[in-house]
The first five atom37 places (N, CA, C, CB, O) and aatype in JSON, in Angstrom:
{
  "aatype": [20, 20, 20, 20, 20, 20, 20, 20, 20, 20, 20, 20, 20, 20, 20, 20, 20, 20, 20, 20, 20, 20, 20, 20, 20, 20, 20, 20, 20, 20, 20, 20, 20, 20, 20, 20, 20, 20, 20, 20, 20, 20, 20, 20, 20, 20, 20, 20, 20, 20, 20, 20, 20, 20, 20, 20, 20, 20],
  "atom_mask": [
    [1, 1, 1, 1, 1],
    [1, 1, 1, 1, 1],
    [1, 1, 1, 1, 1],
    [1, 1, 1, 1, 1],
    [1, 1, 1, 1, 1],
    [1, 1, 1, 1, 1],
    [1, 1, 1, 1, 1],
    [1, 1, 1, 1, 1],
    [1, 1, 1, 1, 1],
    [1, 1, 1, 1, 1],
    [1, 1, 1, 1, 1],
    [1, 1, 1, 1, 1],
    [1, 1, 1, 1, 1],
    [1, 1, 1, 1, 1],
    [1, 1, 1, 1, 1],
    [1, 1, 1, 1, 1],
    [1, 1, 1, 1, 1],
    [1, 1, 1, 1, 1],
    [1, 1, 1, 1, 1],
    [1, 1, 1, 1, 1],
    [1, 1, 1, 1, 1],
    [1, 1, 1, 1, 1],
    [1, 1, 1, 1, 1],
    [1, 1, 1, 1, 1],
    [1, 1, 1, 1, 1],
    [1, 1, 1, 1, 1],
    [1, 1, 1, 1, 1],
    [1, 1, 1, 1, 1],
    [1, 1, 1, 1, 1],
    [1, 1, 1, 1, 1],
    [1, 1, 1, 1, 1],
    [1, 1, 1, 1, 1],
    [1, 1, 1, 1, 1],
    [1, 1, 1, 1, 1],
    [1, 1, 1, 1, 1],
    [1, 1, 1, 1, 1],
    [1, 1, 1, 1, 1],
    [1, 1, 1, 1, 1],
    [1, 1, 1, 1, 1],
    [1, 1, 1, 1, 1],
    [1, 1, 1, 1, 1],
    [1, 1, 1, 1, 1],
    [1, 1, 1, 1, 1],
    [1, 1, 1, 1, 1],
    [1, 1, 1, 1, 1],
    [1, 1, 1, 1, 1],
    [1, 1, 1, 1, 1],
    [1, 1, 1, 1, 1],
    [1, 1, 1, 1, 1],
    [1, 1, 1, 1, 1],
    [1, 1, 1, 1, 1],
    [1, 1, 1, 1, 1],
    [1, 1, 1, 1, 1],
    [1, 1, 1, 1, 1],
    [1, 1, 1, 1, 1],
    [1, 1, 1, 1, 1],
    [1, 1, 1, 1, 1],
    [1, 1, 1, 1, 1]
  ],
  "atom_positions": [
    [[2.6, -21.88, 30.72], [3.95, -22.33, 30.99], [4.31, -21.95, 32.42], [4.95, -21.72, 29.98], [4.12, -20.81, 32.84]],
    [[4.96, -23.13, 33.33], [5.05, -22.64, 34.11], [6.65, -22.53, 34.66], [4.13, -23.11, 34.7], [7.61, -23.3, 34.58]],
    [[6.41, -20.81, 35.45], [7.98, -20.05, 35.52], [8.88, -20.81, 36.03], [8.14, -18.77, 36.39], [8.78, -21.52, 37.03]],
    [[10.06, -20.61, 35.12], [11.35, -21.53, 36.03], [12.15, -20.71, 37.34], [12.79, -21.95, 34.79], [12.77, -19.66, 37.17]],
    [[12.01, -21.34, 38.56], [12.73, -20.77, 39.66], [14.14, -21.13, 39.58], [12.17, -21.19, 40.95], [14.26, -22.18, 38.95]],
    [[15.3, -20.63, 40.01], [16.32, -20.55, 40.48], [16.68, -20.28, 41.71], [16.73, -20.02, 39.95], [16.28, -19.19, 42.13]],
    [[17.63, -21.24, 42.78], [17.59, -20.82, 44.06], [18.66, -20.69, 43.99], [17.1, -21.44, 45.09], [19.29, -21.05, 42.99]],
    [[19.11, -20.22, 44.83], [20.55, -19.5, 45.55], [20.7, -20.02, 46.74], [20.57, -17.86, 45.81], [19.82, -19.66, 47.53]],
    [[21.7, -20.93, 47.29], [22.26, -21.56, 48.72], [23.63, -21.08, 49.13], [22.38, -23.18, 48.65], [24.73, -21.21, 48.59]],
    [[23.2, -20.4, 50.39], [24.25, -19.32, 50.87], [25.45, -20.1, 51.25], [23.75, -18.37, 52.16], [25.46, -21.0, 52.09]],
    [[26.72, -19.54, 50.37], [27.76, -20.58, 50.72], [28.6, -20.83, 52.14], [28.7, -20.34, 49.8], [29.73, -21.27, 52.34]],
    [[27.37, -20.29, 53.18], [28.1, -20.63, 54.57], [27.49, -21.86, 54.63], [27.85, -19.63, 55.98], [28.2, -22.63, 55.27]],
    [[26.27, -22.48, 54.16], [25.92, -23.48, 54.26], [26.58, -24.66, 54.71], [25.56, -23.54, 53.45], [27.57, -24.96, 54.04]],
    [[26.25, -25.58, 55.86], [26.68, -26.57, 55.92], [26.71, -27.93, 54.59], [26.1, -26.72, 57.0], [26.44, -27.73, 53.4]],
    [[27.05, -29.09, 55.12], [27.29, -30.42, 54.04], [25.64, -30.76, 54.46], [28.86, -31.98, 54.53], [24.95, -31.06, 53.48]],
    [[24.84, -30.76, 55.91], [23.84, -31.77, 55.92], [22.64, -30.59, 55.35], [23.59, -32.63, 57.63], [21.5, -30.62, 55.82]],
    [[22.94, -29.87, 54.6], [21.73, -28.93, 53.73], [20.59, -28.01, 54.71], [20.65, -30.18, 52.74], [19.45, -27.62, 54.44]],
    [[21.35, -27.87, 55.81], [20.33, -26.92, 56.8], [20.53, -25.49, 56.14], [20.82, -26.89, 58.68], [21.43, -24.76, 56.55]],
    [[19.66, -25.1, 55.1], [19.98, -23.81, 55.1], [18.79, -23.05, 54.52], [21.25, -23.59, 54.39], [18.03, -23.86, 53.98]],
    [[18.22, -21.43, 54.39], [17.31, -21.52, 53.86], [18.08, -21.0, 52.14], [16.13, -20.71, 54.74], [19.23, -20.58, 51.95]],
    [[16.95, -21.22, 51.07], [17.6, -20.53, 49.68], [16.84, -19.5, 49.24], [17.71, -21.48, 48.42], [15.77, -19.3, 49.81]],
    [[17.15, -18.86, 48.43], [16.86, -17.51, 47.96], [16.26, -18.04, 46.79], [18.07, -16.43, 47.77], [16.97, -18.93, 46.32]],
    [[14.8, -17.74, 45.86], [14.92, -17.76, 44.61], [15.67, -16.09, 43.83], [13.37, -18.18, 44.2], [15.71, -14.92, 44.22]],
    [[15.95, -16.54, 43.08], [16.34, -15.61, 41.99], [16.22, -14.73, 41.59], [16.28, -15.72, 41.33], [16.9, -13.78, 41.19]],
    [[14.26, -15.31, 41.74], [13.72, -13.71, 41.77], [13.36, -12.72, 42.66], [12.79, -13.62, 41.27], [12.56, -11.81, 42.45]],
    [[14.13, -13.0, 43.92], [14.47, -12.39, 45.02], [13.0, -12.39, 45.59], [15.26, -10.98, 44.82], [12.73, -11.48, 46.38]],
    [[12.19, -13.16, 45.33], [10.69, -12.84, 46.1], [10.2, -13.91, 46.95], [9.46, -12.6, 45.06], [9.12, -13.75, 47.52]],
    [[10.98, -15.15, 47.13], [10.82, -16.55, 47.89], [12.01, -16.87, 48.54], [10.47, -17.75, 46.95], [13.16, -16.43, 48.47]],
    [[11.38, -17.93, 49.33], [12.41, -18.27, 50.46], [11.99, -19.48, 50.64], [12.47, -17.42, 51.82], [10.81, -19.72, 50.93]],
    [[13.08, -20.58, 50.47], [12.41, -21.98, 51.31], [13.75, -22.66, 51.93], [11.47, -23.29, 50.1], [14.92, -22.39, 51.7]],
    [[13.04, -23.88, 52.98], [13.74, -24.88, 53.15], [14.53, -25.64, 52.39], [13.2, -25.41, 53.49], [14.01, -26.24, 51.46]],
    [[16.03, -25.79, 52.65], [17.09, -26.43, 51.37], [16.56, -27.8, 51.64], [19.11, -26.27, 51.54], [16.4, -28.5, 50.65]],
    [[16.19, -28.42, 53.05], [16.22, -29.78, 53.44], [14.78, -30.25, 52.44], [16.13, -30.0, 55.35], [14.51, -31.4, 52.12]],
    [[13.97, -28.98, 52.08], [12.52, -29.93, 51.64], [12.39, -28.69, 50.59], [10.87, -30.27, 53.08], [11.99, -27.53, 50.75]],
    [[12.99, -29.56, 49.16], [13.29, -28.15, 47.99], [11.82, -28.21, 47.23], [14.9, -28.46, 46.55], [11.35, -27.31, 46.52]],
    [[11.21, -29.47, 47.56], [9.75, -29.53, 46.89], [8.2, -29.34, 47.95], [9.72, -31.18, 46.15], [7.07, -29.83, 47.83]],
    [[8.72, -28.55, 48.82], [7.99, -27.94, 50.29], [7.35, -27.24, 49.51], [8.79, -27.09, 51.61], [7.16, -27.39, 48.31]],
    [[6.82, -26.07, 50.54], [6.69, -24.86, 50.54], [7.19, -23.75, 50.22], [6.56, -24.74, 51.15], [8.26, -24.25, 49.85]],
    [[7.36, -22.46, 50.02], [7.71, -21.58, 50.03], [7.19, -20.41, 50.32], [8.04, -21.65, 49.36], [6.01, -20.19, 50.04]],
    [[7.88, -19.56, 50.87], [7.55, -18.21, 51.67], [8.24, -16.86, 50.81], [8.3, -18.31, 53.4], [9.38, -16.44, 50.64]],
    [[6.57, -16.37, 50.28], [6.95, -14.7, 49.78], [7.81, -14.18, 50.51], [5.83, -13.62, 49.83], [7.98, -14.83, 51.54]],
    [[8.68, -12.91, 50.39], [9.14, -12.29, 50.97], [9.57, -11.04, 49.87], [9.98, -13.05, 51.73], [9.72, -11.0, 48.65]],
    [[9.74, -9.57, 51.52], [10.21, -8.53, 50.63], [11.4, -8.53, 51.48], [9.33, -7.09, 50.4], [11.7, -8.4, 52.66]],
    [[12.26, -8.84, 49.72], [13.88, -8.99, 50.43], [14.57, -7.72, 51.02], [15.01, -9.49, 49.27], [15.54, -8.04, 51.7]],
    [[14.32, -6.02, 50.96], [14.68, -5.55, 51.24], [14.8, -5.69, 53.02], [14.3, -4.85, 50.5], [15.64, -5.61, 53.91]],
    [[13.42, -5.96, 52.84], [13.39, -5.87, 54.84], [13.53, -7.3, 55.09], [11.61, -5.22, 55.82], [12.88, -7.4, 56.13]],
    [[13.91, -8.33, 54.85], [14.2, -9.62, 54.92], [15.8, -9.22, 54.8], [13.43, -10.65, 53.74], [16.31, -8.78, 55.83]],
    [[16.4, -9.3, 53.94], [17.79, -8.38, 54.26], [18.11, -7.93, 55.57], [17.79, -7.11, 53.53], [18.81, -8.45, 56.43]],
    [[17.21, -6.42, 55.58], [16.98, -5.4, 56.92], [17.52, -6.19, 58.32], [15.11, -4.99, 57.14], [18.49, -5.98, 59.04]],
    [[16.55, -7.08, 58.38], [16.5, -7.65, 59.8], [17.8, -8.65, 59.52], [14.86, -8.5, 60.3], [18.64, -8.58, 60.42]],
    [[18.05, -9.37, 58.66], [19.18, -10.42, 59.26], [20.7, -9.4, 59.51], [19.52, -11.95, 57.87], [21.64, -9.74, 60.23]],
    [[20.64, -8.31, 58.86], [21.64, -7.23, 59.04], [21.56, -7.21, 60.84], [21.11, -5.57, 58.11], [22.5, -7.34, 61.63]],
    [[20.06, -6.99, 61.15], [20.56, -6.3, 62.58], [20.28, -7.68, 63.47], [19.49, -4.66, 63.21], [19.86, -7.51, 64.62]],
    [[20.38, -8.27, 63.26], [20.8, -9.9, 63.77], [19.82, -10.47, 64.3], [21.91, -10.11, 64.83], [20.07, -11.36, 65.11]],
    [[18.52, -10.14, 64.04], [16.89, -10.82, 64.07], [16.87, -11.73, 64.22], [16.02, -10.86, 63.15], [16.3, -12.23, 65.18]],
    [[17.82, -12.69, 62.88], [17.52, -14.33, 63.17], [18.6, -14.84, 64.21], [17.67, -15.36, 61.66], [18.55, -16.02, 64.54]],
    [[19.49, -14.09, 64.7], [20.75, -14.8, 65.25], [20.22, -15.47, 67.01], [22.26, -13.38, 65.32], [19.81, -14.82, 67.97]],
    [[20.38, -16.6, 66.92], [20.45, -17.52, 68.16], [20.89, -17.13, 69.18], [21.07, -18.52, 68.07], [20.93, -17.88, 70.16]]
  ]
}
């Protein structure tokens, strides 16, 4: 059987779906624009970590 994901889209999100989502089980990360993409492991603590100290900010 295979596991059901749940994503999470951060409600700063824009209308044209640029955003990334969280699964559920706090261990993935993907593109909102391409929900049947890829996805990227992650350890959310330090994925957290860094957007705190403004890593991803432009």
């Amino acid at each position: 059987m295979e596991k059901q994901i749940h994503w999470i889209k951060s409600s700063y999100s824009g209308p044209n779906g640029d955003c990334v989502e969280l699964a559920t089980t706090l261990d993935e990360i993907r593109d909102s624009k391409d929900p049947h993409g890829p996805t990227l492991a992650v350890d959310v603590s330090t994925f957290v970590r860094a957007v705190q100290q403004g890593r991803f900010d432009r």
